[in-house]
C-alpha positions as CSV (number, residue, x, y, z in Angstrom):
1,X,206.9,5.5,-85.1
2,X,203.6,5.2,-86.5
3,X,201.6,1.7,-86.2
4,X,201.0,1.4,-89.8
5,X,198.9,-1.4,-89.8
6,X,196.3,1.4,-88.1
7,X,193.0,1.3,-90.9
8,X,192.2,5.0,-89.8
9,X,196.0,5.9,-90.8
10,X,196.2,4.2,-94.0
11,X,192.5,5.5,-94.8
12,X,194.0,9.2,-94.1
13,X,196.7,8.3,-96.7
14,X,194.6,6.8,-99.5
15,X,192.6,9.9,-99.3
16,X,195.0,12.5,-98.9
17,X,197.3,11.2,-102.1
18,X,194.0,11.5,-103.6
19,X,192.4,14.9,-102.6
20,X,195.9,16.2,-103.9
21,X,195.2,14.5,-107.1
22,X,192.1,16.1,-107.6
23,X,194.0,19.3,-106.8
24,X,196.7,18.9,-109.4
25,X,194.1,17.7,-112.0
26,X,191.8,20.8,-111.5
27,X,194.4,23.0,-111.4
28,X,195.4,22.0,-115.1
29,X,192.2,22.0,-116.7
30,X,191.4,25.7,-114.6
31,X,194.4,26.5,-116.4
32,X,193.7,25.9,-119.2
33,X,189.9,26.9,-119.8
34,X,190.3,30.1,-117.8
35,X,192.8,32.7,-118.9
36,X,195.3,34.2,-116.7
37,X,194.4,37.7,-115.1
38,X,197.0,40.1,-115.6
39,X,198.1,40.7,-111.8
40,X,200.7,42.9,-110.5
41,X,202.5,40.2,-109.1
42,X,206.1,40.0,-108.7
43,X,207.3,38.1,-112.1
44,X,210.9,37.8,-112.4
45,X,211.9,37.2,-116.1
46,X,212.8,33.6,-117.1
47,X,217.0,33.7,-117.9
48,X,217.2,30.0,-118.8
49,X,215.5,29.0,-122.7
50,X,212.7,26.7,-122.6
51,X,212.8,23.9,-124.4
52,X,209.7,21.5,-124.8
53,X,210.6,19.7,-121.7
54,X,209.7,23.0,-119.9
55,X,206.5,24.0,-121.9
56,X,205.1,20.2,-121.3
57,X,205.9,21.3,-116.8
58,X,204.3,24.9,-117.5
59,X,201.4,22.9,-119.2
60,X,200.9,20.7,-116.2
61,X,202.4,22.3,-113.4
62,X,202.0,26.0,-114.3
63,X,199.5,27.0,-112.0
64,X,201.7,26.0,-109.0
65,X,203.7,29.3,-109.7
66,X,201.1,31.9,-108.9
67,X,201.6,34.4,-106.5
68,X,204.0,34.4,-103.7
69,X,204.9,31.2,-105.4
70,X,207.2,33.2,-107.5
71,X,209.1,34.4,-104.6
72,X,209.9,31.3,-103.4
73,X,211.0,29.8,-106.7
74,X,212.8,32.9,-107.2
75,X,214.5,32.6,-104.2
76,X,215.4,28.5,-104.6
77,X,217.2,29.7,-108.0
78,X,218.7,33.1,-107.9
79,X,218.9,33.3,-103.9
80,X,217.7,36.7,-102.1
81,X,218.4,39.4,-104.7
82,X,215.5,41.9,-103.9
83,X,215.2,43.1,-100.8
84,X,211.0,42.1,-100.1
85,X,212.0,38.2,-100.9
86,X,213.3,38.2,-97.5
87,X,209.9,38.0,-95.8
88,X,210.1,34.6,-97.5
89,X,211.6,32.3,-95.0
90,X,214.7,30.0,-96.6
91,X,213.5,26.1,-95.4
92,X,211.1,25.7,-98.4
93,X,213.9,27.5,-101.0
94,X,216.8,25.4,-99.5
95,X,214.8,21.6,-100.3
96,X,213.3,22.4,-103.4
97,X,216.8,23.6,-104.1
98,X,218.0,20.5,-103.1
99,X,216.1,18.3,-104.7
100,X,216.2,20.2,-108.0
101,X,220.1,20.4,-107.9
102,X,219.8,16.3,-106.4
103,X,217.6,13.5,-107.2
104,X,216.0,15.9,-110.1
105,X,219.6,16.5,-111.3
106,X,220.0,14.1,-114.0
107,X,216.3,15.7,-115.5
108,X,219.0,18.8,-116.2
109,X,219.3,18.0,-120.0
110,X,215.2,18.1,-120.8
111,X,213.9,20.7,-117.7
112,X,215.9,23.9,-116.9
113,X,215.9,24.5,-112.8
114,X,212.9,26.5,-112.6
115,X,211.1,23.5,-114.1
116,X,213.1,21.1,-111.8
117,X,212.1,23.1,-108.5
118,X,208.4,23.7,-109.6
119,X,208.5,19.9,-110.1
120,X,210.2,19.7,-106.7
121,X,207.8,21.5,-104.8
122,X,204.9,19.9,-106.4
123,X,206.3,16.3,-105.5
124,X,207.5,17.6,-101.5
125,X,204.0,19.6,-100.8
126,X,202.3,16.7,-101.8
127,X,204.4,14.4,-99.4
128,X,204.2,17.0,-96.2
129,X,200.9,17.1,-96.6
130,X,200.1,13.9,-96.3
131,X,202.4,12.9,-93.3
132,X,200.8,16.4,-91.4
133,X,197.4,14.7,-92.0
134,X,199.0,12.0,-90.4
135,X,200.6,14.0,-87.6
136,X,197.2,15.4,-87.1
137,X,195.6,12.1,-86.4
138,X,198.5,11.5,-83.9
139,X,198.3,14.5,-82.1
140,X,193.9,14.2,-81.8
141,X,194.9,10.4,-80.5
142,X,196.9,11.9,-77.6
143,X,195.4,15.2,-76.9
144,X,191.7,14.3,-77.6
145,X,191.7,10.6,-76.4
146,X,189.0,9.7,-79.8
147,X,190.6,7.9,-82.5
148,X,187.2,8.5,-84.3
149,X,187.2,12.5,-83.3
150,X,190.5,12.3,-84.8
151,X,189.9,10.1,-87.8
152,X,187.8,12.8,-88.9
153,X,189.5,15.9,-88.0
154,X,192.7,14.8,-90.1
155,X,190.3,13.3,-93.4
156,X,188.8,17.1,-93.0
157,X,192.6,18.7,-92.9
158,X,192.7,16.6,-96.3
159,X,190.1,18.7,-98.2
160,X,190.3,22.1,-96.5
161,X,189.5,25.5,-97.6
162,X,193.1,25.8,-97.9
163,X,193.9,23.3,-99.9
164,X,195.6,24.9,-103.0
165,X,197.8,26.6,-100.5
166,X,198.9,22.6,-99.5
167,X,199.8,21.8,-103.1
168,X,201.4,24.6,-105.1
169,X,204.6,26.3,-104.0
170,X,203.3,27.9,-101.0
171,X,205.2,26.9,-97.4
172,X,201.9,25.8,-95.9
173,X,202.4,22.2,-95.8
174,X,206.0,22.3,-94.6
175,X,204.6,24.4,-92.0
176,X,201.7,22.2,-91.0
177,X,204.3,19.2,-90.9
178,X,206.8,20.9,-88.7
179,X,204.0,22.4,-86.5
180,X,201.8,19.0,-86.1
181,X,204.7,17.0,-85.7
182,X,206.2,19.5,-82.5
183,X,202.3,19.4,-80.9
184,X,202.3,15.2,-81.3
185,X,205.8,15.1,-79.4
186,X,205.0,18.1,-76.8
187,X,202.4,15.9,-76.0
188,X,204.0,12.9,-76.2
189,X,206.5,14.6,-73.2
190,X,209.1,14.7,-75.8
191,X,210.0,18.1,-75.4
192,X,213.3,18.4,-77.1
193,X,212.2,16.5,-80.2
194,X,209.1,18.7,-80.4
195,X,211.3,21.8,-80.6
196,X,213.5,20.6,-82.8
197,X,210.0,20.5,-85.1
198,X,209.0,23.8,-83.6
199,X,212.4,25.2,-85.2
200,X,211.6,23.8,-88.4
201,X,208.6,25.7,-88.8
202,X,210.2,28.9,-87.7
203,X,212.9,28.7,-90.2
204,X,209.5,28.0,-92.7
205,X,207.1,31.1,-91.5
206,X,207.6,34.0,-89.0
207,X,204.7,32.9,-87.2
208,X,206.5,29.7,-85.9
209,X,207.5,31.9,-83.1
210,X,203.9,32.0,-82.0
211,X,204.9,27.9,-81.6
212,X,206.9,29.1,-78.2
213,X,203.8,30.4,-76.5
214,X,202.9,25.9,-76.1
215,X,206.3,25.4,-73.8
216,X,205.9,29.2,-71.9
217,X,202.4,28.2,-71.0
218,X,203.4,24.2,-69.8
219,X,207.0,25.9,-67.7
220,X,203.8,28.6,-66.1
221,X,201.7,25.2,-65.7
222,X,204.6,23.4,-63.8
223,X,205.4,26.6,-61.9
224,X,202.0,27.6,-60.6
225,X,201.3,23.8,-59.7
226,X,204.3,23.4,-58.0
227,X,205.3,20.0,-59.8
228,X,208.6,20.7,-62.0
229,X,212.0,20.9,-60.7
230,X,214.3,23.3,-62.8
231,X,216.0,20.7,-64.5
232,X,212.3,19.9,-67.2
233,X,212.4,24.0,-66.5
234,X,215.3,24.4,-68.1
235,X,214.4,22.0,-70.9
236,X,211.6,24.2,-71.7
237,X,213.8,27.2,-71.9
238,X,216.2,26.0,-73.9
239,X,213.9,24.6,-76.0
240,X,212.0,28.4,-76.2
241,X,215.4,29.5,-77.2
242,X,215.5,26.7,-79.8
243,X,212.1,27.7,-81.8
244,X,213.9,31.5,-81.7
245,X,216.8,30.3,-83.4
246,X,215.9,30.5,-87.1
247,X,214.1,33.4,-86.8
248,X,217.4,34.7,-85.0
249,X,220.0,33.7,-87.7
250,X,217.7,34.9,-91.0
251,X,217.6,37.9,-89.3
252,X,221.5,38.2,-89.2
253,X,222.0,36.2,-92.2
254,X,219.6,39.5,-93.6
255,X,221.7,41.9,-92.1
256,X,224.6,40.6,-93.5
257,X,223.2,40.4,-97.2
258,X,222.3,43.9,-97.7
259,X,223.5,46.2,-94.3
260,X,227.0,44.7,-95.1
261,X,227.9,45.0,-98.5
262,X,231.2,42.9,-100.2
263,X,232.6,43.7,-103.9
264,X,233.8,40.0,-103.5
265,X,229.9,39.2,-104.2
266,X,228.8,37.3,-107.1
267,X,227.3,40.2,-110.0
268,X,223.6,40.4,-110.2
269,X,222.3,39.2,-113.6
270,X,221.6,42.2,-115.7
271,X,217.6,41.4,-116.6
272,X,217.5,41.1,-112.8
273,X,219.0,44.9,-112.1
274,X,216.6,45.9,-114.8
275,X,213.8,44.9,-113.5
276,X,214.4,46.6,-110.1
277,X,215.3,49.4,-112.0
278,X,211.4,49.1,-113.4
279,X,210.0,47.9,-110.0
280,X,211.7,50.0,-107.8
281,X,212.9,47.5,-106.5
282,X,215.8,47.7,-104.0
283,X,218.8,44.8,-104.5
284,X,221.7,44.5,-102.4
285,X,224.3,45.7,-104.2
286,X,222.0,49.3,-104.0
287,X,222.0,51.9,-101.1
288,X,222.3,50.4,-97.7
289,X,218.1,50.6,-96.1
290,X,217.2,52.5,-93.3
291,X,216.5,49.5,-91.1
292,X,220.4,48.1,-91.1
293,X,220.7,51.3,-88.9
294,X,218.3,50.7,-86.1
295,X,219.3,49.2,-83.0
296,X,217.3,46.4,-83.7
297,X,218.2,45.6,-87.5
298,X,214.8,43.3,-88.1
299,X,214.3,42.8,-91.7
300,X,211.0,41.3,-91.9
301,X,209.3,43.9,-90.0
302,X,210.3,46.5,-91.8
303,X,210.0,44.8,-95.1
304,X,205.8,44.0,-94.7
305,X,205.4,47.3,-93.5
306,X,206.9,48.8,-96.4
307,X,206.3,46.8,-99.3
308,X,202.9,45.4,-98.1
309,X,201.7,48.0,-95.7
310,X,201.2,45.2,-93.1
311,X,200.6,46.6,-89.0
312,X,198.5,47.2,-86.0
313,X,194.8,48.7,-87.6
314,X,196.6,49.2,-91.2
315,X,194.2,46.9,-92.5
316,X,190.6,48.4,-91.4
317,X,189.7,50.1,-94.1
318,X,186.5,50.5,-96.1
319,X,188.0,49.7,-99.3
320,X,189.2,45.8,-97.8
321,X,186.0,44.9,-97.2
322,X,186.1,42.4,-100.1
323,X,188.7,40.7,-98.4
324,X,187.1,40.8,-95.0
325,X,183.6,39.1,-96.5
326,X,186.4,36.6,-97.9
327,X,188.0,35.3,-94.9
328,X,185.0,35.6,-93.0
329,X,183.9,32.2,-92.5
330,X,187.2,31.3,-90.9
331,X,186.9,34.0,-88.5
332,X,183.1,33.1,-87.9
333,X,184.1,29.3,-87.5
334,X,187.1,30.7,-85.2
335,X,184.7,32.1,-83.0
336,X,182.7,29.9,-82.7
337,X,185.3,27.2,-81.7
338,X,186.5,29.4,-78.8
339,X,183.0,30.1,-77.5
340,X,182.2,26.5,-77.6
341,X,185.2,25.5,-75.4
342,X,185.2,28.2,-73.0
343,X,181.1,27.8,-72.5
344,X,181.8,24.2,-71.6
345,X,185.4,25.2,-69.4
346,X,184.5,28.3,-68.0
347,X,186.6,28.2,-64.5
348,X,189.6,26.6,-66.7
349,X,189.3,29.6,-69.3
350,X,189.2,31.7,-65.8
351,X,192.6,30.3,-64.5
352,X,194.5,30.2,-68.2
353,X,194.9,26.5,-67.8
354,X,197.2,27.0,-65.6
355,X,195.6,25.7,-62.1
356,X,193.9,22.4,-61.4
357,X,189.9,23.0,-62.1
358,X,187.2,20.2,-61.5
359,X,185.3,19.2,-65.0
360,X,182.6,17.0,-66.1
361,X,184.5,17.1,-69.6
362,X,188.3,15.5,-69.4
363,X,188.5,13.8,-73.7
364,X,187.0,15.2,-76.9
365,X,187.3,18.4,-78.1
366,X,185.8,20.2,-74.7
367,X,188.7,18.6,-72.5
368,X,191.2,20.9,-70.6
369,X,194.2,19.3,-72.8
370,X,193.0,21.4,-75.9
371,X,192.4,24.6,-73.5
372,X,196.1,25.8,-74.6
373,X,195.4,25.2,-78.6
374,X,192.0,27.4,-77.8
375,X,194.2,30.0,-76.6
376,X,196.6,30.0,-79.2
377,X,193.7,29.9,-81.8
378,X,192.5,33.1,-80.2
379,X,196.1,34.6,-80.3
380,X,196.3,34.1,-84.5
381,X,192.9,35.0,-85.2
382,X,193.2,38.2,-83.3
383,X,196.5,39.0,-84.6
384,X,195.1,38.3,-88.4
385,X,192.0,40.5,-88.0
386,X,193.9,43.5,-86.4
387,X,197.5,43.5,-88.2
388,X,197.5,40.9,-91.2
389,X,196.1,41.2,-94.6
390,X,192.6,39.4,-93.6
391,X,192.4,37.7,-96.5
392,X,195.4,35.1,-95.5
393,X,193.7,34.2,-92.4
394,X,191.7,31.0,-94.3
395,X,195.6,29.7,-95.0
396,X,197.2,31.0,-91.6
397,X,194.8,29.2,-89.4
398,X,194.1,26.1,-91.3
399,X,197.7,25.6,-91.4
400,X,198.6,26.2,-88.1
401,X,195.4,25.3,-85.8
402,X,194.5,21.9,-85.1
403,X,191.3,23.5,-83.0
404,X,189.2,24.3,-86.3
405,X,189.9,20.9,-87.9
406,X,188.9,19.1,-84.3
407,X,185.7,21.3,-84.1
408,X,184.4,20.5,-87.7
409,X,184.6,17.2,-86.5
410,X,183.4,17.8,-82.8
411,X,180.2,19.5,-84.9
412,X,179.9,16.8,-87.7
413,X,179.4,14.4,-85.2
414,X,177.0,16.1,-83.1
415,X,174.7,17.1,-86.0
416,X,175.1,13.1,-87.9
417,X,175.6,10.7,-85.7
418,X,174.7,8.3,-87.7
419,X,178.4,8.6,-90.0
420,X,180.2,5.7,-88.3
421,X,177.2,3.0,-89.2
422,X,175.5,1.0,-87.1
423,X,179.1,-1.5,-87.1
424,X,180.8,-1.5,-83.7
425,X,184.6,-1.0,-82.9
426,X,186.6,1.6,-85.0
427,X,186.5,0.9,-89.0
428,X,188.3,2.8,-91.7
429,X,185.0,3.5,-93.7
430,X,185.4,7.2,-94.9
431,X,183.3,9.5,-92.9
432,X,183.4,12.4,-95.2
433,X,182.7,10.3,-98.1
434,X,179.6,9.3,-96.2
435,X,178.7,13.2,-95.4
436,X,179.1,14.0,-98.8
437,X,177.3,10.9,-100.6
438,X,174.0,11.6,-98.2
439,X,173.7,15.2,-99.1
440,X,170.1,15.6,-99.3
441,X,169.6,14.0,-95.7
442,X,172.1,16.2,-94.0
443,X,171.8,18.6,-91.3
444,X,171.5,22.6,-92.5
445,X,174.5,23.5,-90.9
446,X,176.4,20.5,-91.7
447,X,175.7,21.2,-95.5
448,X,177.4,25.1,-94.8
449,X,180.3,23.6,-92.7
450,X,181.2,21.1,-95.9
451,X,180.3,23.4,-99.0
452,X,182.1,25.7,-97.1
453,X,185.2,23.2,-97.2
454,X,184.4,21.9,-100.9
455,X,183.8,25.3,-102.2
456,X,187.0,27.0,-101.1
457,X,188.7,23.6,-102.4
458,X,187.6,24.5,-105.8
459,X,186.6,27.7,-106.6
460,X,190.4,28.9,-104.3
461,X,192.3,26.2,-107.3
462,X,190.2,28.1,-110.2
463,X,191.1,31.8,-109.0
464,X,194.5,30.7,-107.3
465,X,196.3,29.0,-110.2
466,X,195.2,32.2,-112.8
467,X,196.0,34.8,-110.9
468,X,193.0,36.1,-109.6
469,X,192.8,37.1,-106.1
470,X,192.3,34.2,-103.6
471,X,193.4,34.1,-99.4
């Protein structure tokens, strides 16, 4: 599938093992020279004894629980027992799960299963996000026709401000996998493969759906040009219907769990009632919620409405403008990635992509193949800014947007020519290494662009792994 005797690809490898090295390695010593903040976070209580197998994976792998990394852990070992862990979607739960209760099984006599599946997800995040680098590079190769362009992009995926987010137990990498690999094959004209990816990510995030709006706009492209028959129209129904699937049956499988209550159900652990009890949280052995009886019955809606007070202008608020100066320079280098492209495609950005336009500009990052990863740019960072807690934007996009990582590069180029040497041909030298080891020559805006990609590396794995407030 991949040649992998490619330099650029094996480069991307060797330096995406190691950037999430450098992640797991800060993340201990944070740990332990900075003491935990006292969040109120959900923190289920531990039912299993520890033993000194489990201190020695809380010692080193601690700081991979923070957060919504709770929920998902949680969820791998218990199942869904509170209502809210159902806006966490079940793919990440289910391998962990797997590998924990699998390969990880004989470790049962020294690590308990939390242990196990915070081991797990330590040893799959740092796999998918690898191979999404990877997938990156493949899907730049096709869509921007630069192997360089695309080189770069995926080394810059490797150390971005969302990096934590691709190491601890966070869905971001599965996600990027799923949704990199569906955009390679979609390009690659293999359109039932690349939904079967596309599915994947849905059953890892809600905003997989978004995934559909890449085979809507390519059936409107073949429709308005007049060059598809309905059988590839078809295909790309089906395969719309496909992405909606997961989303689909966790819904039902939802509605099921808590709107359709069984005494034949295994008991709820007692410290586990208590603690909704304490919480207020509702279980699903409790009253049946208000949403099982609409006509709709869509759990996750309801649920970040209600326990995170997510929705249309909910977030606009003086109070939240910490968290709007933090995801600020994603939205800033959003924007400016969309006004880029549509000053250089203006009559394609007229037409949606959809009709046939004369352009000076047909590879790189201005050509019309990356018009419809522009648009859905534009569609996430709206959404974010008007309905999302802001502050997740940095993860959202840079896990789901190839467009920022092929800008970055689009701009690094522009501003330092001079990265790939004066040697001819395409070499595996490491550009960003170069960038970073020339420091004092660089370009103003190229210092911003990668202490703006550094920074968020470290200072997110400091604040991140001790409970302090991060994207």
């Amino acid at each position: 599938m991949w040649k992998t005797h490619d330099p650029f690809l094996q480069e991307i490898l060797r330096f995406s093992l190691c950037c999430r090295g450098v992640t797991l390695l800060m993340q201990v010593v944070f740990n332990l020279l900075i003491p935990d903040h006292a969040a109120d976070a959900f923190s289920p209580p531990r039912l299993a004894p520890s033993a000194l197998g489990d201190r020695a994976v809380e010692l080193v792998l601690g700081g991979l629980g923070r957060w919504d990394a709770e929920h998902f852990l949680f969820i791998a070992e218990h199942g869904y027992v509170y209502e809210h862990n159902m806006a966490f979607f079940p793919l990440l739960p289910l391998i962990i799960t797997g590998l924990a209760r699998g390969p990880l099984l004989p470790l049962a006599g020294v690590l308990t299963l939390r242990s196990r599946l915070l081991l797990s997800s330590a040893l799959l995040n740092c796999f998918c996000s690898t191979v999404a680098a990877c997938s990156l590079y493949r899907l730049g190769c096709v869509t921007l026709q630069s192997r360089r362009s695309s080189f770069l992009a995926a080394l810059l995926f490797c150390l971005s401000p969302a990096s934590i987010f691709m190491t601890v137990t966070y869905s971001e990498s599965l996600f990027a996998l799923a949704t990199f690999s569906g955009l390679w094959q979609l390009q690659k004209s293999r359109t039932l493969v690349g939904c079967a990816f596309f599915s994947l990510a849905t059953a890892t995030r809600s905003n997989g759906l978004v995934n559909a709006g890449f085979l809507l706009h390519s059936g409107l492209k073949a429709v308005v040009q007049r060059r598809s028959s309905s059988g590839p129209l078809i295909k790309k129904l089906c395969g719309i219907l496909l992405v909606m699937l997961p989303f689909v049956l966790f819904q039902s499988y939802c509605y099921v769990r808590f709107c359709q209550v069984s005494h034949e159900e295994e008991p709820v652990p007692q410290e586990l009632l208590k603690l909704a009890v304490e919480k207020g949280y509702r279980v699903r052995r409790a009253p049946i919620p208000s949403w099982c009886s609409f006509r709709f019955p869509v759990a996750y809606s309801q649920i970040q409405s209600e326990y995170w007070n997510v929705g249309l202008f909910r977030y606009l608020q003086l109070h939240q403008l910490p968290n709007f100066l933090l995801a600020a320079p994603v939205i800033f280098l959003s924007v400016c990635a969309v006004l880029e492209y549509v000053a250089s495609n203006l009559e394609l950005c007229r037409t949606l992509g959809l009709w046939k336009v004369t352009t000076k500009h047909s590879n790189g990052y201005t050509g019309q193949r990356v018009f419809v990863y522009v648009a859905h740019l534009t569609a996430l960072t709206g959404f974010g800014i008007l309905c999302m807690h802001v502050q997740v934007l940095t993860r959202l996009l840079f896990s789901s947007s190839p467009v920022l990582f092929w800008f970055c590069s689009h701009m690094l180029q522009k501003n330092e020519p001079w990265v790939w040497g004066l040697k001819k041909g395409n070499t595996a030298s490491n550009p960003v290494l170069r960038l970073l080891g020339a420091w004092t020559s660089l370009q103003q805006w190229t210092k911003i662009l990668l202490g703006y990609f550094v920074g968020y590396w470290v200072i997110g794995t400091a604040l991140h792994v001790n409970f302090l407030p991060w994207t």
